[in-house]
C-alpha positions as CSV (number, residue, x, y, z in Angstrom):
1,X,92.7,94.4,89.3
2,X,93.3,97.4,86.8
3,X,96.2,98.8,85.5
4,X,99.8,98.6,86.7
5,X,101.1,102.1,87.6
6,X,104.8,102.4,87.4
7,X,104.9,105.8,89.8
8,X,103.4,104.3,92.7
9,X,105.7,101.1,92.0
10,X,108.8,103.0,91.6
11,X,107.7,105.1,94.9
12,X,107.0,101.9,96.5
13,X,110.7,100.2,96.2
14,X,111.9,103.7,97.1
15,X,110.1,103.8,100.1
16,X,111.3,99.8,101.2
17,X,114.9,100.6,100.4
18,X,114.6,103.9,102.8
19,X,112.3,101.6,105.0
20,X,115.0,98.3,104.9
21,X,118.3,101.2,105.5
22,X,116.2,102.7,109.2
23,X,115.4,99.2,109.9
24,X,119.3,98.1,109.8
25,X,121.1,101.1,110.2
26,X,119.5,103.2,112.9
27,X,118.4,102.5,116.5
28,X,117.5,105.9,117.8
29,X,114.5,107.4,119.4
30,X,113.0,109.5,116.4
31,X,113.6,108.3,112.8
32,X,113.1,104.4,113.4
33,X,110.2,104.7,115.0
34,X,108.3,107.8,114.6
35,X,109.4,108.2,110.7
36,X,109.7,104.4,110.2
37,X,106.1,104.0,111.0
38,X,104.7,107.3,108.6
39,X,106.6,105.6,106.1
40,X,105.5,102.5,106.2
41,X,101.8,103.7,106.0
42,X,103.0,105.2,102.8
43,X,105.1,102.5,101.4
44,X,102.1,100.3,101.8
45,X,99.9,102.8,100.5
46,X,102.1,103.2,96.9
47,X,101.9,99.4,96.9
48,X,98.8,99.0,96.8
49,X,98.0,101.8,94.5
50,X,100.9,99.9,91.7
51,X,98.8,97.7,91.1
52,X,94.7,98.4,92.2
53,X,93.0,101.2,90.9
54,X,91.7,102.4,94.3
55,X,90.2,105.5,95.4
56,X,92.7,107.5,97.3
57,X,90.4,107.6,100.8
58,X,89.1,103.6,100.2
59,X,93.1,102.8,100.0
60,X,94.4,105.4,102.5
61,X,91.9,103.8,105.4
62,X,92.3,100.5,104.2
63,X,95.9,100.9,105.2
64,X,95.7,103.0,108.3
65,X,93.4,100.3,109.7
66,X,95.5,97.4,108.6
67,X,98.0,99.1,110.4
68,X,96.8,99.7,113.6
69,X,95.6,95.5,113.5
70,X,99.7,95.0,113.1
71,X,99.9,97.8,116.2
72,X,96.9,95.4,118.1
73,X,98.7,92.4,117.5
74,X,101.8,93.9,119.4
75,X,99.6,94.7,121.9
76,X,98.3,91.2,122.2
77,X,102.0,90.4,122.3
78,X,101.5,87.9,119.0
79,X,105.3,87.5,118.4
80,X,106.0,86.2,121.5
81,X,103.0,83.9,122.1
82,X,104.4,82.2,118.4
83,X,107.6,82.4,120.0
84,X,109.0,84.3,117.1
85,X,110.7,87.0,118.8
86,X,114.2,85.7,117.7
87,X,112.9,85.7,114.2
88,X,114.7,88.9,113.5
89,X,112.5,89.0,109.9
90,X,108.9,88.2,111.5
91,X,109.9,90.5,114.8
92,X,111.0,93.2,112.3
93,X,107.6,93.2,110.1
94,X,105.0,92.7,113.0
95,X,106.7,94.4,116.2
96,X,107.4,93.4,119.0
97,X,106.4,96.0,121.2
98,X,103.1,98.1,121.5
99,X,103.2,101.9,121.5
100,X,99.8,104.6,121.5
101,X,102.3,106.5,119.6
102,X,102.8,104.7,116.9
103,X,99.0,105.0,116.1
104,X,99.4,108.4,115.5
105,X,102.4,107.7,113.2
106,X,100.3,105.7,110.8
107,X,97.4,108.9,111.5
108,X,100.3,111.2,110.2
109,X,101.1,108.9,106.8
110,X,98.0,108.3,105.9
111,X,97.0,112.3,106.2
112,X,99.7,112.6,104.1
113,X,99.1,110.5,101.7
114,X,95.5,112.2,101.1
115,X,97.1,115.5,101.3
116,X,99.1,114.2,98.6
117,X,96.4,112.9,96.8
118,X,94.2,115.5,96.8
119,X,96.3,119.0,96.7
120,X,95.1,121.0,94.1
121,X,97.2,120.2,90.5
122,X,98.4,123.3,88.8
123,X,98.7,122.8,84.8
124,X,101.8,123.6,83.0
125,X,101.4,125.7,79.9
């Protein structure tokens, strides 16, 4: 397991609060879902990170590829063959609908996440 990390836990709830405000405050045609979904890479990312010591890359693509499974699983149109579209929770987390684009979303959050990761550190004297 390792040890808890209280940066990537404190980024984490940041990142659900901004995630939970697009999700019930905005219906437009850019933030929800083009920033919703980079996000989301990243939230899950920080989560995972709180409490695993993972490499950065292992964690990153673990996600990314989790991700596109969710985006698959619209694709297969999961939500409504459980009849769970109503389900304003389950239809929130899982999608309802599938879009290329979003794949490139969760591309975009994981790159920077790494990018993150791995920019050079300068040291304070």
């Amino acid at each position: 397991m390792g040890k808890f990390n209280a940066k990537y836990s404190y980024l984490a709830v940041l990142l659900f609060l901004i995630e939970a405000s697009i999700a019930i405050f905005l219906d437009d045609r850019i933030i929800r879902p083009l920033v919703g979904d980079i996000l989301v890479v990243i939230l899950i990312y920080c989560f995972i990170k709180a409490f695993w010591q993972i490499r950065p890359i292992t964690a990153a693509l673990g996600v990314f590829a989790f991700a596109c499974f969710i985006e698959g699983l619209q694709y297969l149109q999961l939500v409504d063959r459980l009849e769970l579209r109503d389900n304003r929770l389950v239809a929130t987390i899982l999608g309802t609908t599938f879009d290329s684009k979003d794949i490139l979303a969760y591309a975009l959050g994981a790159a920077l996440v790494l990018v993150a990761e791995y920019r050079p550190r300068t040291s304070k004297r």
